[in-house]
LUMSE-686329 format. One record per residue (C-alpha): x negated, z, y. Coordinates in Angstrom, 3 decimals, padded with zeros to 6 digits, always signed. Each point is the difference from the previous one (the first is absolute). Example, Ala and Ser with C-alpha at 12.3 -4.5 7.8 and 13.67 -1.06 7.14 Angstrom:
{east -012.300	up +007.800	north -004.500}
{east -001.370	up -000.660	north +003.440}
This chain:
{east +016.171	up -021.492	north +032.100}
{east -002.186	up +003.046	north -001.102}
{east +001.006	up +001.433	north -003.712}
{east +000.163	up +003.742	north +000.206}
{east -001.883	up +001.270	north -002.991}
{east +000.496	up +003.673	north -000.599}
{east -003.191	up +001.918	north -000.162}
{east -001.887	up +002.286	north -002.557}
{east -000.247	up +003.478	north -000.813}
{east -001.522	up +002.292	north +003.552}
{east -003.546	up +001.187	north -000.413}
{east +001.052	up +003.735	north -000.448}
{east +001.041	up -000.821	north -003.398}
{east -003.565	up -000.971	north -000.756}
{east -001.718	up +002.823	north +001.452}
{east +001.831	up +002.780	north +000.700}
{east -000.742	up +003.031	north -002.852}
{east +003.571	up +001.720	north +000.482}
{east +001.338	up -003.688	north -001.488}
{east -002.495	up -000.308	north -002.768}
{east +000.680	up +003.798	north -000.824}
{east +003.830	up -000.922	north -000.344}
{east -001.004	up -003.236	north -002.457}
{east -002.032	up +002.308	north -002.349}
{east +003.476	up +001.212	north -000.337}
{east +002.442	up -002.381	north +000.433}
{east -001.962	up -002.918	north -001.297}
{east -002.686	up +000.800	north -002.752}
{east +001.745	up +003.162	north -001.646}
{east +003.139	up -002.532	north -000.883}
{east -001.756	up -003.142	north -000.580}
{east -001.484	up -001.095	north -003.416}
{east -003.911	up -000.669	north +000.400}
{east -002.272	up -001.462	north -002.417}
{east -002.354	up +002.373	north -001.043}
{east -002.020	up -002.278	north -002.955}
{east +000.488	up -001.405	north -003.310}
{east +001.508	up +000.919	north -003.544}
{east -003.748	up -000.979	north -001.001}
{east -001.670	up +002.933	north +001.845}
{east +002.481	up +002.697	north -001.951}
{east -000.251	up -001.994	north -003.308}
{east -001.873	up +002.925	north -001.900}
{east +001.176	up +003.420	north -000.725}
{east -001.329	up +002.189	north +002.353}
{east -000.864	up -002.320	north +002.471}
{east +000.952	up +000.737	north +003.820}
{east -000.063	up -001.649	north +003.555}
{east +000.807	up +001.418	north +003.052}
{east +000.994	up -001.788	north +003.303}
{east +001.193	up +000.662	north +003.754}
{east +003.729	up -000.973	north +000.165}
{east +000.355	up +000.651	north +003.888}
{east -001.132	up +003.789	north +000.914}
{east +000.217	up +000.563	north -003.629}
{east -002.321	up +000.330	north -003.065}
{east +001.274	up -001.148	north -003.181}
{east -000.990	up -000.383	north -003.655}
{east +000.971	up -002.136	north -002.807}
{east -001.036	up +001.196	north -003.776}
{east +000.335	up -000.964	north -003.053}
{east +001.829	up +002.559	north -002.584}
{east -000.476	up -000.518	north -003.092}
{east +000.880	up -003.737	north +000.253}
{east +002.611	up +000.804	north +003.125}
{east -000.525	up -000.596	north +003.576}
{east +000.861	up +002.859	north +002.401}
{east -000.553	up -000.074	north +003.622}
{east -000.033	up +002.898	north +002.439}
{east -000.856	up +001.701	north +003.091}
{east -004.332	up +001.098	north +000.093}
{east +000.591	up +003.081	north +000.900}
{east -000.826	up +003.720	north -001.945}
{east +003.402	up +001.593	north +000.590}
{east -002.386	up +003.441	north +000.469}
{east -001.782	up -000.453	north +002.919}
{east +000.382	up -003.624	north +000.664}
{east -003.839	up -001.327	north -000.742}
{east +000.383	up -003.828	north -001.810}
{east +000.165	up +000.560	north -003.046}
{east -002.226	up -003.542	north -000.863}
{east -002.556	up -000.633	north +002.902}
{east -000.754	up -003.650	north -001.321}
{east +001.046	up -003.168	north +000.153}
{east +000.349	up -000.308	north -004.037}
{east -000.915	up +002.680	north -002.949}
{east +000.522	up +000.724	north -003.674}
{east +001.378	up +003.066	north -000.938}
{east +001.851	up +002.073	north -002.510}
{east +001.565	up +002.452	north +002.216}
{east -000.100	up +000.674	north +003.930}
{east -002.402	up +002.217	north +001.628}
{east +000.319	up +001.165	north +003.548}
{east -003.581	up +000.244	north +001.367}
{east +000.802	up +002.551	north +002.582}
{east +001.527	up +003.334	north -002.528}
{east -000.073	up -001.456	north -003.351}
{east +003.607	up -000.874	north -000.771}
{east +000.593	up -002.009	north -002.259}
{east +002.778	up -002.647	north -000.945}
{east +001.164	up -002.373	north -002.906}
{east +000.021	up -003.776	north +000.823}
{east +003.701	up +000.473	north +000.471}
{east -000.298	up +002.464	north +002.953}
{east +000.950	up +003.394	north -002.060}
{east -002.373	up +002.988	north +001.009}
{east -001.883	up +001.164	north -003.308}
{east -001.700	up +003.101	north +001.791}
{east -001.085	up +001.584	north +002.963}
{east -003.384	up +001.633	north -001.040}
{east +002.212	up +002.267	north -002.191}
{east +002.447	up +000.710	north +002.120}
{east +004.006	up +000.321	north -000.491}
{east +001.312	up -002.122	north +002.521}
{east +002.944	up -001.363	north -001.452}
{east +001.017	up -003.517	north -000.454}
{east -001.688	up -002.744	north +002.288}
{east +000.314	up -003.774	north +000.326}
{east -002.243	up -002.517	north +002.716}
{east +003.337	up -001.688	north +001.226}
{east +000.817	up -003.852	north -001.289}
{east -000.452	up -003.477	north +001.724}
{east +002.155	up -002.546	north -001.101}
{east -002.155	up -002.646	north -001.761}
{east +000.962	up -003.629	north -001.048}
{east -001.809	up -002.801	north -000.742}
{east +000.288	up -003.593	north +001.280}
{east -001.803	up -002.697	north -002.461}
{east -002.421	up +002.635	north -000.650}
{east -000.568	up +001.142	north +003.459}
{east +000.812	up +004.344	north +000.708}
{east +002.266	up +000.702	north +002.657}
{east +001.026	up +003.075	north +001.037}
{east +002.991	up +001.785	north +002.171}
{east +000.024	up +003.310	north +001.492}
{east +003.610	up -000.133	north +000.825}
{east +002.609	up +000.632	north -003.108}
{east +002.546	up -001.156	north +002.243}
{east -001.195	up -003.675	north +000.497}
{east +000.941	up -003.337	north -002.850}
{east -002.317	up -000.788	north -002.321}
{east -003.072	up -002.567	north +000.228}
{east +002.402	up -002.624	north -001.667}
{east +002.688	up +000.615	north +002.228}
{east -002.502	up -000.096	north +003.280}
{east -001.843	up -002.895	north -001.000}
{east +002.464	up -002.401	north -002.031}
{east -001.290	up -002.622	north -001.741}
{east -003.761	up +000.300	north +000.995}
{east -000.921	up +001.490	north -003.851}
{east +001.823	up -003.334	north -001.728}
{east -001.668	up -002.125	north +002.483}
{east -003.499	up +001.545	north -000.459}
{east -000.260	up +000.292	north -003.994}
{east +001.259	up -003.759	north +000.477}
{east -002.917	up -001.538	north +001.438}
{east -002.527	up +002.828	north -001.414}
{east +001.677	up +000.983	north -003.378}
{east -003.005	up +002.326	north -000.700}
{east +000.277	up +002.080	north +003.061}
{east +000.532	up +003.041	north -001.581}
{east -003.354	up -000.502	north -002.194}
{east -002.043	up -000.852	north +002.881}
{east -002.784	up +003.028	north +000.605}
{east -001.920	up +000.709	north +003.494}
{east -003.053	up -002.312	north +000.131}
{east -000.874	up +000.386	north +003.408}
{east +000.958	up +002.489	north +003.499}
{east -000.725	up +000.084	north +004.145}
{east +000.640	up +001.897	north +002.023}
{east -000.593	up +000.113	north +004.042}
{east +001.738	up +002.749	north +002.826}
{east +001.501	up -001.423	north +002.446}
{east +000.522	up +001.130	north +003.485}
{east +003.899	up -001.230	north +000.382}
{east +003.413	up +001.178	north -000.617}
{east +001.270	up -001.073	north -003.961}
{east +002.601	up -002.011	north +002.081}
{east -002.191	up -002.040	north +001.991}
{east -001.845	up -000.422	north -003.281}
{east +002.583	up -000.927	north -002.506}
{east +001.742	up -002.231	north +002.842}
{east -002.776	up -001.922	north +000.123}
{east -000.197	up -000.602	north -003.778}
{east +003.231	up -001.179	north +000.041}
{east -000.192	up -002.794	north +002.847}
{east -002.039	up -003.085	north -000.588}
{east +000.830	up -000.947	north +003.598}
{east -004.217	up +000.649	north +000.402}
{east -000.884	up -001.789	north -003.119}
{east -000.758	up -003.209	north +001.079}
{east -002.089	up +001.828	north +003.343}
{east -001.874	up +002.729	north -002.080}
{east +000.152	up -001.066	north -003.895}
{east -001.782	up -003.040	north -000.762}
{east -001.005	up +000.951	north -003.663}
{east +003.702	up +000.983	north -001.011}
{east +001.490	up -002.729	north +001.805}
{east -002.674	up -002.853	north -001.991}
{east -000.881	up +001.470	north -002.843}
{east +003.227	up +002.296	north -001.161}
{east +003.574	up -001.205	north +001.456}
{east +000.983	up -003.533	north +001.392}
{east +000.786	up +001.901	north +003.979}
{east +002.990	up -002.632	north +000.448}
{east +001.739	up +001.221	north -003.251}
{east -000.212	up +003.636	north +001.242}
{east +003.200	up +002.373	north -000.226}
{east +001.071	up +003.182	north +000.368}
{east +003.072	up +001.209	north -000.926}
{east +001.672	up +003.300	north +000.898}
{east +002.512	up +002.305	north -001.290}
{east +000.410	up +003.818	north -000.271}
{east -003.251	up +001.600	north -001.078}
{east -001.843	up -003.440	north -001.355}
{east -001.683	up -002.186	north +002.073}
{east -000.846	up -003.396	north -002.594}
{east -002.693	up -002.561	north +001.178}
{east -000.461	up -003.070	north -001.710}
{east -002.282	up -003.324	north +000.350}
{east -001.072	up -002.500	north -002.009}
{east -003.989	up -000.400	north -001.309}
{east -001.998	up -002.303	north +002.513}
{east -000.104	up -003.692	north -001.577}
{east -003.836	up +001.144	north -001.309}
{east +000.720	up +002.490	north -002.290}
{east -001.972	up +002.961	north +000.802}
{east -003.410	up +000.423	north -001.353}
{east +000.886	up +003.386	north -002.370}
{east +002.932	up -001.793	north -001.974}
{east -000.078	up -002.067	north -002.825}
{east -001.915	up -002.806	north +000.446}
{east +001.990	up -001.848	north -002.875}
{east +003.262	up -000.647	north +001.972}
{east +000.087	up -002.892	north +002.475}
{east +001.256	up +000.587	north +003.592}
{east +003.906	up -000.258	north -001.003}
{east -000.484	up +002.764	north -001.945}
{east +000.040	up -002.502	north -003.496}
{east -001.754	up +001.025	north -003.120}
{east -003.214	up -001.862	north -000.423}
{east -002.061	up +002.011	north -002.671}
{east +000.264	up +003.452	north -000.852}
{east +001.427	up +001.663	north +003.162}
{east +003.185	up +001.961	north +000.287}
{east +002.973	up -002.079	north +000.088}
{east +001.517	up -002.473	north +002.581}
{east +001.366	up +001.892	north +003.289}
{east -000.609	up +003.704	north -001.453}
{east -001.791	up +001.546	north +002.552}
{east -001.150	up -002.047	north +002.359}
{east +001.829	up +000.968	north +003.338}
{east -000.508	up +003.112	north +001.692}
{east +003.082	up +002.485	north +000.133}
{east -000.747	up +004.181	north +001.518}
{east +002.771	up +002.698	north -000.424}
{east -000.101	up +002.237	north +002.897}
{east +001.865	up +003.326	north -000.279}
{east +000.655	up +001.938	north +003.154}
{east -001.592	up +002.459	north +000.688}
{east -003.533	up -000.883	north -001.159}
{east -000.525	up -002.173	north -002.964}
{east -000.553	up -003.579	north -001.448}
{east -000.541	up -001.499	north -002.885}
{east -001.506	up -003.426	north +000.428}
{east -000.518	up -003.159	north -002.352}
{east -002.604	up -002.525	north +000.898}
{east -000.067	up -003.091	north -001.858}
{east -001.337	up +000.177	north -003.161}
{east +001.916	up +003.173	north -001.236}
{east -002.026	up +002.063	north +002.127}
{east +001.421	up +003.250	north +000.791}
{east -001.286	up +002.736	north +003.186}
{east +001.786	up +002.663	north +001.935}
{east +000.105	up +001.514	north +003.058}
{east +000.284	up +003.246	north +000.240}
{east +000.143	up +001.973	north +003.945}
{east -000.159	up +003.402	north +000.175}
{east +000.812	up +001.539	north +003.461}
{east -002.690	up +002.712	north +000.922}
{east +001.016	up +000.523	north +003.543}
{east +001.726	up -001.853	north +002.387}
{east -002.566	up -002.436	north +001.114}
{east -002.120	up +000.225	north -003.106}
{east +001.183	up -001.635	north -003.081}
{east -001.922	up -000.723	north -003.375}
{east +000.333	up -003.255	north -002.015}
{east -000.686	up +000.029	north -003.598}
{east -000.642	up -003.226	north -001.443}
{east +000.414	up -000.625	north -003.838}
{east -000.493	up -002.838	north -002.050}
{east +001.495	up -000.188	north -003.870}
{east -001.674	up -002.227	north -002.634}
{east +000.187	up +000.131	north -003.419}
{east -002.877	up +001.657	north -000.558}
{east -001.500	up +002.763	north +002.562}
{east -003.639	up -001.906	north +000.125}
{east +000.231	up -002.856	north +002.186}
{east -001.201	up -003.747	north -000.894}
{east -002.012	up -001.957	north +002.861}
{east +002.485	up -001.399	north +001.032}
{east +002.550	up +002.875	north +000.575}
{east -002.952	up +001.963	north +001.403}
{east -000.366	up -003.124	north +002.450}
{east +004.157	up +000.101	north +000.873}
{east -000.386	up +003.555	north +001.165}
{east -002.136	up +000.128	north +001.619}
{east +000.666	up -003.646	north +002.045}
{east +003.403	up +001.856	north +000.184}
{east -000.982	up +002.985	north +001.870}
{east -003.121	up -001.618	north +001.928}
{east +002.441	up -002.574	north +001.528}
{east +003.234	up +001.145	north -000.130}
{east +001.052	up +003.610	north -000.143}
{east -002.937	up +001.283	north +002.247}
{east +001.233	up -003.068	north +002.733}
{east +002.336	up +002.409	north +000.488}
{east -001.749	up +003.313	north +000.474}
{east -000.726	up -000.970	north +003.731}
{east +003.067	up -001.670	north +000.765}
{east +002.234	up +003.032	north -001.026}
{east -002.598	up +002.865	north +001.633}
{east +000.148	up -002.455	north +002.975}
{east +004.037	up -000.114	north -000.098}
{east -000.352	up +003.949	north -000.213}
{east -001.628	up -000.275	north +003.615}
{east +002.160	up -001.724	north +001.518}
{east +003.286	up +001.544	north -001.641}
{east -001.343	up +003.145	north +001.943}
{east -000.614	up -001.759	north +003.133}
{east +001.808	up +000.493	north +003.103}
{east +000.245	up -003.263	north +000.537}
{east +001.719	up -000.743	north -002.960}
{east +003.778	up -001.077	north +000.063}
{east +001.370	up -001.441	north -003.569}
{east +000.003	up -003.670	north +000.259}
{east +002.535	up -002.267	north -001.671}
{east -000.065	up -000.748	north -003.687}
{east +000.156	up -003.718	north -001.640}
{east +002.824	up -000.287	north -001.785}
{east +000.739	up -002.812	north -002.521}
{east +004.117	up -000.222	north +000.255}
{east +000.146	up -000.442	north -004.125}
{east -001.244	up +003.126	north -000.307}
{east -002.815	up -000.818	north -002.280}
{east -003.353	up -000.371	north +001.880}
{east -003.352	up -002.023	north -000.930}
{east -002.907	up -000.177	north +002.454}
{east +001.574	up -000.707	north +003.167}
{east +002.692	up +003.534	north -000.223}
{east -000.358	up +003.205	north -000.307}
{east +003.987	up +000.822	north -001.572}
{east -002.055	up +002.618	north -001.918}
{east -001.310	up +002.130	north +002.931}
{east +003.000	up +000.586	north +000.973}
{east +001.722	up +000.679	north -003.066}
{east -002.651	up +002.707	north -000.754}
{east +000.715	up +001.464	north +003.767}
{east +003.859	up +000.298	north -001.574}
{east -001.081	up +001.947	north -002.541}
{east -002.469	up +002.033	north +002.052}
{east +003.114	up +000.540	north +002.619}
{east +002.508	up +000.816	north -002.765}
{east -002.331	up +002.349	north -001.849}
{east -000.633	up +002.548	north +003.245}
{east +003.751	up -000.703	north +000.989}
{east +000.586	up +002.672	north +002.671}
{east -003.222	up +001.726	north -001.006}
{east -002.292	up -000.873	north +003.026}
């Protein structure tokens, strides 16, 4: 008896740019998206900018207070900060000279009386240190979207919110975010594709993933060796042997994924990296790849953990999603069943996650496309 096994989302929603218009909408402008860290913003004056869907934003610091909102000169709509970070007492618009406090407030337009002016607000919270921002007013808080995930973080990483930017990639790839940020959230292909992650980071037969509402939690325990950039002092069950961190603190791997395009991740060790994607178009989608250490200069062997990380892990996948991006396009392409685990919770052998991330793709657009 053959087990009918419902399929996955049609290729249009992949590749067609009337869809990808509507999630710009529906999707990124009331969804919160990671946009850096406290750490970046800690000094007065100090300002980053980031995509957030079709949309420039910029975080800067006050005066000590953190204010998010849209990069745009509300004169003739030039950005009103062209790079990725700067240092500034006021804003200057390069195009006509306007300028702005750090809180958004026009302070003059080359003399002229043009009454009051504000650069509209972005919601902005922070998550163990990490920005997020919302476009929407309408939508609940970070807390509310991601419960539990803040608690759970500053647990096994108490210093989060300390942590400063010691190291960032980036690559463009030619694929929908989808197709991208499903295939960070399967490990169905791990044991095919990933042999560095799956012998020297997890244990693949402890992998989970959990789903629920916009989180996505994945969770493994350390390989029996412990890996190479941890402390050497602790034996392989995690016991204190010398001066090491202490017994079971760090030593699995857990990653906080929250829909639409961000992760937090935790490699054994107390190592913490994002992932950040940033749709440009809708088969082109850039990946920016941070790493947060204590310090932003990176010992040997956190230089050697990067870059093993993105040598043999995250650019295994460059090919396989531009590849997927080919064939969701071809005509001889009909959505083919996904592999469920019944208990909902899936490891390397399911992919519950796909299509939990299809829901929320499907409920986003509702009647939209």
């Amino acid at each position: 008896m053959t087990t009918e096994r419902p399929g996955g989302l049609a290729g249009r929603y992949y590749t067609d740019s009337e869809i990808f218009a509507a999630e710009m909408d529906r999707v990124f402008a009331r969804s919160w998206v990671m946009v850096g860290h406290a750490s970046e913003v800690a000094e007065p004056g100090t300002v980053i900018t980031a995509r957030v869907g079709d949309e420039s934003v910029l975080v800067a610091n006050d005066a000590g207070q953190l204010r998010a909102m849209f990069n745009v000169c509300q004169h003739r709509g030039h950005e009103l900060v062209t790079s990725t970070t700067a240092r500034l007492d006021r804003i200057t618009c390069p195009y006509h000279a306007w300028t702005y406090s750090l809180d958004g407030r026009l302070l003059h337009a080359r003399g002229e009386d043009v009454g009051e002016v504000c650069v509209p607000r972005v919601r902005l919270e922070t998550l163990a240190g990490f920005l997020f921002v919302n476009l929407s007013a309408e939508v609940p808080g970070l807390a509310a979207t991601a419960p539990g995930v803040q608690d759970d973080l500053l647990a096994r990483v108490p210093d989060a919110p300390q942590r400063v930017l010691s190291a960032r990639l980036t690559h463009e790839m030619r694929a929908n975010w989808k197709v991208v940020v499903e295939n960070y959230n399967e490990c169905y292909h791990c044991p095919n594709v990933h042999k560095w992650f799956t012998s020297g980071v997890v244990a693949p037969g402890s992998y989970r993933i959990a789903s629920g509402g916009s989180v996505i939690r994945h969770a493994a325990e350390r390989p029996s060796q412990p890996p190479a950039w941890t402390d050497a002092g602790a034996d392989a069950d995690g016991a204190q042997t010398g001066d090491g961190e202490a017994a079971g603190t760090g030593e699995g791997y857990e990653a906080y994924f929250v829909w639409p395009v961000s992760a937090i991740q935790c490699y054994p060790g107390q190592v913490i990296n994002t992932f950040r994607w940033v749709p440009l178009a809708v088969d082109r989608t850039m990946l920016i790849r941070e790493w947060w250490f204590d310090t932003a200069d990176l010992t040997e062997a956190q230089s050697r953990l990067v870059s093993d990380d993105w040598e043999n892990t995250v650019a295994e996948d460059f090919g396989i999603v531009e590849s997927v991006q080919r064939g969701v396009a071809s005509r001889g392409y009909t959505p083919g069943p996904l592999i469920e685990d019944p208990s909902g919770v899936c490891g390397v052998h399911s992919e519950n996650s796909v299509r939990h991330l299809q829901d929320l793709a499907r409920a986003s657009l509702g009647g939209a496309v």
